[in-house]
N, C-alpha and C positions, 0 to 999 in steps of 0.2 A: 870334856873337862868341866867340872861343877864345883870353882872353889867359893866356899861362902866364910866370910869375914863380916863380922858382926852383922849391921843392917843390911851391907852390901853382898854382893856375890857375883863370881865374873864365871862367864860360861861361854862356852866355845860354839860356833855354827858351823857349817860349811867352810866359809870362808873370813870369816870376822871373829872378835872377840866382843862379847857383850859387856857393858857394866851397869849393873843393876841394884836399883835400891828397893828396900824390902818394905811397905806404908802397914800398919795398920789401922783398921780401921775398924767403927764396933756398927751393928747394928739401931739406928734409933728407935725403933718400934719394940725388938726386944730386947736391947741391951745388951745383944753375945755377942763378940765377937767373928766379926767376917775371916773366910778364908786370906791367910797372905795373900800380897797384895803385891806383883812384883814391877815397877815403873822402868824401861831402859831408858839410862841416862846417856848413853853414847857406844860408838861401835869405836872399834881399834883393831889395828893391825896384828901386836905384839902383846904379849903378856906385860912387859913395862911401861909400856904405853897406857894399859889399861892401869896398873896401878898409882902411873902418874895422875889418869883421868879422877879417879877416886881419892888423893890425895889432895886435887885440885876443889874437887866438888866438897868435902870436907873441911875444907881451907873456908871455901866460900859461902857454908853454910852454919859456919860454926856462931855460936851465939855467946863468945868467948869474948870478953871486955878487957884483956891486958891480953900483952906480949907473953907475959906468964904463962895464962890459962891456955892461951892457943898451943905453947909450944907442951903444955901437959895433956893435951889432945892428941895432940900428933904423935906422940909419944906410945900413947895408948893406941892409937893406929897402928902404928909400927910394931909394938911387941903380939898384937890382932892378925898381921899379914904373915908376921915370923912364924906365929901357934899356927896359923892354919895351911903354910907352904910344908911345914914339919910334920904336921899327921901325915898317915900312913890314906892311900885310894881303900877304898871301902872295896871287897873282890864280892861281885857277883856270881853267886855258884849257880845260877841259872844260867847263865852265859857262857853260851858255845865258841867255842873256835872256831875260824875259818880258816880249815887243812887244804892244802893245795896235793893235787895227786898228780904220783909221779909220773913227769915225763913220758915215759914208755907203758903204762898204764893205761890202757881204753876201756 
């Protein structure tokens, strides 16, 4: 799983759930911009776990001066995590099945 919500994006391992902030950064010699840049901010268990992480990291990184602005952050969080639970998996047509043969099949 690979869901990306504005800067962040949480992605699945083996066993964990990633959450992950996206830095850009430019080159100073030429001025272009480097490849994205992905930093992990923390592992989790659960998918709400992980959203909680990022609402948390959000919370605490926000450079919001009133009760106001923060809660119009979050806000915009919120309707970010809605847009991107609600799109549709992108289907890879290169991507095979894994058929299981039957039983009595050798």
């Amino acid at each position: 799983m690979l869901l990306e919500i504005g800067r962040y994006r949480i992605r699945t391992k083996a066993h964990s759930i990633l959450l992950e902030k996206h830095y850009a950064t430019i080159n100073r010699k030429t001025n272009e911009k480097n490849p994205p840049d992905w930093h992990t901010l923390g592992y989790y268990s659960t998918l709400p776990s992980a959203l909680e992480g990022m609402l948390q990291h959000k919370t605490k990184s926000s450079e919001a001066t009133s009760a106001k602005a923060l809660l119009a952050e979050l806000k915009e969080l919120r309707d970010e995590v809605l847009a991107a639970l609600s799109r549709p998996e992108p289907v890879d047509e290169n991507a095979t099945r894994r058929t299981r043969r039957p039983r009595n099949a050798r």
